[in-house]
C-alpha positions in Angstrom: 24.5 -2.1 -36.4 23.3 -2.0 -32.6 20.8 -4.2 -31.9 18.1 -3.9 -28.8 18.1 -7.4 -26.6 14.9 -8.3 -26.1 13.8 -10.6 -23.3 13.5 -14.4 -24.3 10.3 -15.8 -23.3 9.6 -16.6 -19.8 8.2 -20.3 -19.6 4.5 -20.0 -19.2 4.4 -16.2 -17.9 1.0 -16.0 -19.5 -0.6 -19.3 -18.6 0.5 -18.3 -14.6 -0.8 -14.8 -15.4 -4.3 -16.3 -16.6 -4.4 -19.1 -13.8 -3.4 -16.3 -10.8 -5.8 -13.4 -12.0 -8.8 -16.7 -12.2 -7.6 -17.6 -8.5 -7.5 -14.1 -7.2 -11.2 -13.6 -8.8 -12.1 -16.1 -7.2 -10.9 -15.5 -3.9 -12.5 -12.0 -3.8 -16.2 -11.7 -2.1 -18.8 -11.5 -4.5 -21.3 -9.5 -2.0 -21.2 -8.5 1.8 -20.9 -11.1 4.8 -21.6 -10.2 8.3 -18.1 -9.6 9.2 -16.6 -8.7 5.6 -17.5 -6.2 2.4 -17.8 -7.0 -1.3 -14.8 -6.8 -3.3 -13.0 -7.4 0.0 -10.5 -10.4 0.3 -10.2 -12.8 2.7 -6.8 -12.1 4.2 -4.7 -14.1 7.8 -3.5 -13.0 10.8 -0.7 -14.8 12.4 -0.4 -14.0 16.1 -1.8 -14.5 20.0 -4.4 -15.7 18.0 -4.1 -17.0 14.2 -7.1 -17.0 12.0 -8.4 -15.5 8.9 -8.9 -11.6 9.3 -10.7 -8.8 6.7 -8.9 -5.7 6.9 -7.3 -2.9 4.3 -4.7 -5.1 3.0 -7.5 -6.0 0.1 -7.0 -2.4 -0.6 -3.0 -2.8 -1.0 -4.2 -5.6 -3.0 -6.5 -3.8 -5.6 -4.0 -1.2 -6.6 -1.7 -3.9 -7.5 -4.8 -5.2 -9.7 -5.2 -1.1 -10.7 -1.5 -1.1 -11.9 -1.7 -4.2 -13.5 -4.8 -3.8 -15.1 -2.4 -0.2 -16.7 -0.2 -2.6 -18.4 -0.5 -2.5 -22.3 -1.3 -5.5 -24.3 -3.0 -7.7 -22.1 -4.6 -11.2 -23.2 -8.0 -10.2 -23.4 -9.5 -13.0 -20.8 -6.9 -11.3 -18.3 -7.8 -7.6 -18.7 -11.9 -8.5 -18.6 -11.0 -10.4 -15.3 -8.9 -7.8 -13.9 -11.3 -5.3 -14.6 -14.4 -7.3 -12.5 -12.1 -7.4 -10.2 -11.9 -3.7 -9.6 -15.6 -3.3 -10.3 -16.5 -5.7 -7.7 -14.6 -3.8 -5.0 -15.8 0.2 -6.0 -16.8 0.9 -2.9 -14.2 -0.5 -0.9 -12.8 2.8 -0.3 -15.9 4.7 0.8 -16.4 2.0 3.0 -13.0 2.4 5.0 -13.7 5.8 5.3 -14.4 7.5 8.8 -17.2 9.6 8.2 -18.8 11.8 10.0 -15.8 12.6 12.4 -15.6 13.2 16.0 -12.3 14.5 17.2 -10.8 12.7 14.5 -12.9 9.4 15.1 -15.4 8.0 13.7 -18.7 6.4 14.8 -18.0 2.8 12.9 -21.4 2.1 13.8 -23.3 5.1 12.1 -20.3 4.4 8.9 -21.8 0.9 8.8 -25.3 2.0 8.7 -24.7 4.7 5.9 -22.4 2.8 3.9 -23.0 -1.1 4.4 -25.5 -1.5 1.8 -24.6 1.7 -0.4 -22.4 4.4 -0.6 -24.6 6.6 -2.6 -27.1 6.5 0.4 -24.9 9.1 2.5 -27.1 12.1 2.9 -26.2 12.6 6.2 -22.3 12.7 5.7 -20.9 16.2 5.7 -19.8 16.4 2.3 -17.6 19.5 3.1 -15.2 18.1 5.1 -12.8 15.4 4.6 -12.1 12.3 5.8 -9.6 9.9 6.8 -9.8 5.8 6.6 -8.8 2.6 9.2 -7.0 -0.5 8.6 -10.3 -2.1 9.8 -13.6 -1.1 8.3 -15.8 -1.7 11.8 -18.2 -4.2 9.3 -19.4 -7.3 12.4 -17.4 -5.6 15.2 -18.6 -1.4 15.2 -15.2 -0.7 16.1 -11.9 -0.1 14.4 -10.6 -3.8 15.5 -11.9 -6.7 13.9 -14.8 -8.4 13.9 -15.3 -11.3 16.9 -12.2 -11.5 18.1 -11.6 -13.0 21.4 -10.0 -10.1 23.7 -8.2 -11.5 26.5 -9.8 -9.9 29.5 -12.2 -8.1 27.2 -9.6 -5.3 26.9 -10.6 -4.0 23.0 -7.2 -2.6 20.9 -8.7 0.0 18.4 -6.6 1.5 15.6 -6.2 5.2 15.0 -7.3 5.9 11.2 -3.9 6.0 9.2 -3.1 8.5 6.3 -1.0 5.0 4.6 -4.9 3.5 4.7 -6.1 6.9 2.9 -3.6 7.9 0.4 -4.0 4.2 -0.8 -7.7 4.9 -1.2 -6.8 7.9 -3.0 -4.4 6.8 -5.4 -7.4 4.0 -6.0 -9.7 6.7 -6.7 -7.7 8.3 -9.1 -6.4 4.8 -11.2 -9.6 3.0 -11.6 -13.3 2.8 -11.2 -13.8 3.1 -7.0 -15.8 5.6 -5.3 -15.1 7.4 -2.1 -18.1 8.5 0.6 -16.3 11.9 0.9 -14.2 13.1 -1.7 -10.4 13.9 -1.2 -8.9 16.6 -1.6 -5.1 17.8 -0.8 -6.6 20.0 2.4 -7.1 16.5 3.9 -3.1 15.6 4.3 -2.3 18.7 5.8 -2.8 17.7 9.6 -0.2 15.1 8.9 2.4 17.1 8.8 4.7 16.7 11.4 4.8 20.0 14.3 7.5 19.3 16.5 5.4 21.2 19.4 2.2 19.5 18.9 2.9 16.0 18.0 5.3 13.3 19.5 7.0 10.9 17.6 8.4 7.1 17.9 12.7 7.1 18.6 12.7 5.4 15.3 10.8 7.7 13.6 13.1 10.3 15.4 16.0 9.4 13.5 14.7 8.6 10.8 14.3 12.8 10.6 17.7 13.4 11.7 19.6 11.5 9.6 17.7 13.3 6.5 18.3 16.5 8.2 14.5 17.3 8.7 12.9 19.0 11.6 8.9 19.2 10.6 6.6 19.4 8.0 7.2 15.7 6.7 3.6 13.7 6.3 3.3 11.3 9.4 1.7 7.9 9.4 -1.6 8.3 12.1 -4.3 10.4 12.0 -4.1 10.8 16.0 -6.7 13.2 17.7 -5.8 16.0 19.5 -7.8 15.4 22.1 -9.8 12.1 23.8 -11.0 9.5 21.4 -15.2 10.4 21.8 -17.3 7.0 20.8 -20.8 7.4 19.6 -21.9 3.8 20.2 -25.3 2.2 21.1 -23.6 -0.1 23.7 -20.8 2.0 25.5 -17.5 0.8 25.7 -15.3 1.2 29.5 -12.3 -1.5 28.5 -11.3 0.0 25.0 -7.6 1.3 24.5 -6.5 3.1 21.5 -3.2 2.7 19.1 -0.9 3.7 18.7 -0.1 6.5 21.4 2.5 8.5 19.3 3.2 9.0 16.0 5.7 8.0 13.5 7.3 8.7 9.9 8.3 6.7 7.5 9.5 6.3 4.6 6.9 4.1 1.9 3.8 5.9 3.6 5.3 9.2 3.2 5.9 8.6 -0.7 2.3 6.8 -0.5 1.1 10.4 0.5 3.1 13.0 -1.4 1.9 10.2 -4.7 -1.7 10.8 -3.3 -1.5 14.6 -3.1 -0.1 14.8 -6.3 -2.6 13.0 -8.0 -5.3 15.0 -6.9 -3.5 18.7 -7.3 -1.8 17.8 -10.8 -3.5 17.4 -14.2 -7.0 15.9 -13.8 -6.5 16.5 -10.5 -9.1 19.0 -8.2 -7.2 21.9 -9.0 -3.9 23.4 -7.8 -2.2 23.1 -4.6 -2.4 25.5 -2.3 1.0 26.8 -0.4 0.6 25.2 2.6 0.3 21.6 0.6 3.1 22.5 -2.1 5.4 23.4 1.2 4.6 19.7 3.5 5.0 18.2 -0.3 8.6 19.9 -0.5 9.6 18.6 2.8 8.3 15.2 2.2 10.1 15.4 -0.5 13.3 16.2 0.7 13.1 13.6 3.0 11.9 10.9 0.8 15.0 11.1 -1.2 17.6 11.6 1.8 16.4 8.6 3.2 16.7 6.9 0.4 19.6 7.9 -0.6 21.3 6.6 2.5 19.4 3.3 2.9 20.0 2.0 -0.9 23.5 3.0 -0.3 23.8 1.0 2.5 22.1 -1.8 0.4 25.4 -1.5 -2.3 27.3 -2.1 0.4 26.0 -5.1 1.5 23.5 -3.7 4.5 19.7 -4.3 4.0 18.9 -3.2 7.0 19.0 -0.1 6.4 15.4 0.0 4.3 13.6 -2.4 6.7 14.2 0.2 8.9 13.6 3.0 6.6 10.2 1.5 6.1 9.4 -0.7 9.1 5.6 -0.6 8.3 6.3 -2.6 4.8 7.8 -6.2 4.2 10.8 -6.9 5.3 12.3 -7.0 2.1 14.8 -4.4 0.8 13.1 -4.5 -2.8 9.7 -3.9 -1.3 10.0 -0.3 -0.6 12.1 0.2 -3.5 9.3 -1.0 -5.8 6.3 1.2 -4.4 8.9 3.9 -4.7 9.2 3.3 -8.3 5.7 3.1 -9.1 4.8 6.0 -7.0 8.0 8.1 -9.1 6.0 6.7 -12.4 2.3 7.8 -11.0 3.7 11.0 -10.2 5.0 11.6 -13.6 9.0 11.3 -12.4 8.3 14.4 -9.7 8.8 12.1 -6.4 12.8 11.1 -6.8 15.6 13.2 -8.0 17.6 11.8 -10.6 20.6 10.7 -8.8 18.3 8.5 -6.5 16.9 6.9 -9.4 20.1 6.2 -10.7 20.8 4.5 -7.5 18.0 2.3 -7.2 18.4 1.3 -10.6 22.3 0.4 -9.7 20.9 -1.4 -6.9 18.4 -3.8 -9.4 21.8 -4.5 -11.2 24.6 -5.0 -8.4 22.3 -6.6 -5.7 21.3 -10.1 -5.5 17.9 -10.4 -5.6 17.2 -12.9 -2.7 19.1 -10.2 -0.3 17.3 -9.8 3.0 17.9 -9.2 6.3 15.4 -10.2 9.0 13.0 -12.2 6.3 14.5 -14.7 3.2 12.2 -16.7 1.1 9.3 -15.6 -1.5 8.9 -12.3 -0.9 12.8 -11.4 -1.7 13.0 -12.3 -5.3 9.4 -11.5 -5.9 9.4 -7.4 -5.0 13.3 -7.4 -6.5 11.6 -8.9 -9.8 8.3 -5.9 -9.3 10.8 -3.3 -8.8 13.1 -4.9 -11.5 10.1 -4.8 -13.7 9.0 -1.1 -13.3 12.4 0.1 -13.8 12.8 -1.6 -17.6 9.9 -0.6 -18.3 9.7 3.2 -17.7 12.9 3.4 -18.9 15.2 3.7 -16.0 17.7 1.1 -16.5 17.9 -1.2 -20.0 17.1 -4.8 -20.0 20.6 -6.0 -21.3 21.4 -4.8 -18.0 19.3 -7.3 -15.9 17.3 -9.8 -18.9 19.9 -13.2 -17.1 18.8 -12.3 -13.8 14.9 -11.8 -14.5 15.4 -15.4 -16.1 17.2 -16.5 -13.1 14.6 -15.1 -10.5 11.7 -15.6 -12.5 12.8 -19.7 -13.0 13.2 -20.0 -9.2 10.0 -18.1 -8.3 8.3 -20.4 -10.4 9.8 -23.7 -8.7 7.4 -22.2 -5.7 3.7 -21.2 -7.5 1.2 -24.4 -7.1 -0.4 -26.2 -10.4 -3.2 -24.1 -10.3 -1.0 -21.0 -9.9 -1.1 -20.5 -6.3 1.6 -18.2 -5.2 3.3 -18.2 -2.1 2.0 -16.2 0.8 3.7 -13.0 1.7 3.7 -10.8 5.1 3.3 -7.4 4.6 2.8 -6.0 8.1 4.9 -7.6 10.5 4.2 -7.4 14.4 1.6 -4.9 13.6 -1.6 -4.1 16.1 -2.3 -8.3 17.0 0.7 -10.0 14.2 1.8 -10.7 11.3 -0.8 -9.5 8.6 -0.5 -11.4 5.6 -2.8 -12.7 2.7 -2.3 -15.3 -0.1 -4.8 -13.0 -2.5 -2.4 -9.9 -1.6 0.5 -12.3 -2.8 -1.3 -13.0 -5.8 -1.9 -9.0 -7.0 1.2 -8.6 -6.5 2.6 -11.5 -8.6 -0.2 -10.2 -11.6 1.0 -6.9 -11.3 4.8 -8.1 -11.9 3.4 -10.8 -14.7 1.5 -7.6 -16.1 4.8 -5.3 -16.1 6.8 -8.4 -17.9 4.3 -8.9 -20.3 5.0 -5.6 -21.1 8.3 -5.5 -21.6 8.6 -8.6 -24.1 8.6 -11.3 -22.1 5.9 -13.7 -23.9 
């Protein structure tokens, strides 16, 4: 008779899953500040100048918490915390959004007006068209940058919205209870796509399309204007640059994206996709899967360089990318990856060590190798005999680093991005309850 292994019980899985999702709750702003939202997260910039920042990396955040809060079987305590978390923060979105536009800007200051106090309360947004959200909300600065920062010289760095930023409020949208100002539709992602003889792209980014064997059409990562950034401010401002000046593609946002799209065109989606959408989607597609192909390949052979630069916007952490690519195949009902790329990533789980890095060791590693890890056993994709020592092993030295009180380790998820390193202990912390969620799941208590 064959016999299913089932996972021996990870010491205290559940009493760190209670203790993080308590933290996290209580980490999260209970109602707006002057220079922060409710349901946002207090989150750190390391850089020029280090200090505690509020910026979209709360949304990254919540759809851990969204996922997590997915996760069948939860202890009761955990799933009623989880889902005031994701209450508290249901107008996040709306309030990251760039609305109304002006050559594919915003006024931050008129978005703060309409949507500070409540999202409802948006008469004057053009509900017809669609738009786009920013790393930074504008809330205490009225700019895309944050909020009293000292500028050297006064010289202000703005961020160009990003469609990473916006298909993560989508896919928000579409997993729990958050709202957006304007609603999405597919029609929003199509001036992403990438037109060789209107848009210019990053070298990296440049490669990135030859070695996948792609020439346009693939979703790019900034919503850049076509023409000269137009400010409607009260106080005009003569020393403000913009970033970045060209474009790029890669890998996690464009799976981020085609997820997004997908959501909103399949069942319970709006409605079906138009051909225009169903082509970019095809191309994204194509390159999603080359790309991967090539960089997990180059991970069985001993190179993780090869996803960190695949997907130089994420940690710098080979399973990181693997894992949202995972999640993303599971959200889009196993459309995003073909089957022999699964079948690689799952071979990679297995064969690779699970602290494997290349610029960046520590934490982060073992924790997105044991999300990833996770995900695959439980949708399926590889079986736990294959991996149940090694989820002991990581899980046993991940825990030699969480405080009493179930304080994870930080993590950096944007590195050298805009002013630094973005990182956030709370973001660490979703991220852990999403991976405690997925093991729950899978018989680990």
């Amino acid at each position: 008779m064959i016999t299913t292994p089932t996972l021996p019980a990870l010491p205290g899985l559940l009493g760190w899953l209670e203790r993080t999702t308590e933290r996290l709750a209580m980490m999260q702003h209970g109602s707006d500040g002057p220079t922060f939202f409710r349901g946002e997260f207090p989150m750190w910039l390391t850089g020029a100048v280090s200090r505690a920042d509020h910026n979209y990396l709360s949304g990254y955040a919540l759809l851990h918490v969204a996922l997590a809060a997915r996760c069948p079987d939860l202890p009761p305590h955990v799933a009623q915390l989880l889902g005031t978390i994701l209450r508290t923060a249901t107008d996040l979105p709306a309030r990251y959004q760039s609305c109304p536009r002006s050559h594919g800007l915003r006024s931050v200051q008129e978005n703060n007006a309409n949507n500070a106090n409540n999202v409802d309360n948006v008469d004057n947004v053009d509900k017809a068209s669609n738009t786009t959200s920013n790393w930074y909300s504008g809330r205490g600065s009225d700019l895309p940058a944050p909020a009293r920062y000292p500028w050297p010289q006064g010289r202000i760095l703005c961020l160009h919205d990003d469609y990473d930023d916006t298909a993560i409020s989508v896919l928000l949208s579409q997993l729990g209870p958050f709202r957006l100002a304007v609603p999405a539709s597919a029609a929003l992602f199509l001036a992403a796509a990438y037109d060789p003889a209107r848009d210019q792209l990053a070298p990296k980014s440049i490669r990135r399309l030859h070695l996948t064997g792609m020439a346009r059409d693939v979703y790019q990562s900034w919503a850049l204007p076509t023409s000269a950034p137009v400010l409607d401010l009260n106080t005009p401002q003569t020393n403000t640059h913009w970033l970045p000046d060209v474009n790029s593609v890669e890998l996690s946002t464009v799976a981020n994206v085609f997820t997004a799209v997908h959501m909103l065109t399949g069942p319970g989606g709006a409605g079906d996709i138009d051909e225009k959408s169903l082509s970019l989607q095809c191309a994204s597609r194509t390159f999603i899967n080359a790309l991967t192909h090539i960089a997990v390949g180059k991970l069985l052979e001993g190179d993780a360089s090869y996803l960190d630069f695949a997907s130089s916007y994420y940690p710098r952490v080979p399973f990181a990318p693997l894992a949202f690519l995972v999640h993303n195949h599971v959200l889009t009902s196993g459309a995003l990856l073909d089957p022999s790329v699964v079948e690689r990533i799952a071979q990679a789980v297995v064969a690779v060590d699970p602290h494997a890095g290349w610029r960046s060791h520590g934490f982060a590693n073992a924790a997105y190798w044991l999300n990833c890890c996770a995900w695959c056993v439980a949708e399926g994709l590889l079986g736990l005999s294959q991996v149940h020592r090694s989820i002991e092993q990581v899980w046993a030295a991940l825990c030699a680093q969480v405080a009493a009180d179930g304080l994870w380790p930080d993590i950096v998820f944007f590195h050298a991005a805009h002013l630094g390193d973005y990182s956030g202990l709370p973001y660490a912390q979703a991220l852990m309850i999403e991976t405690m969620a997925q093991l729950h799941a899978i018989g680990a208590t």
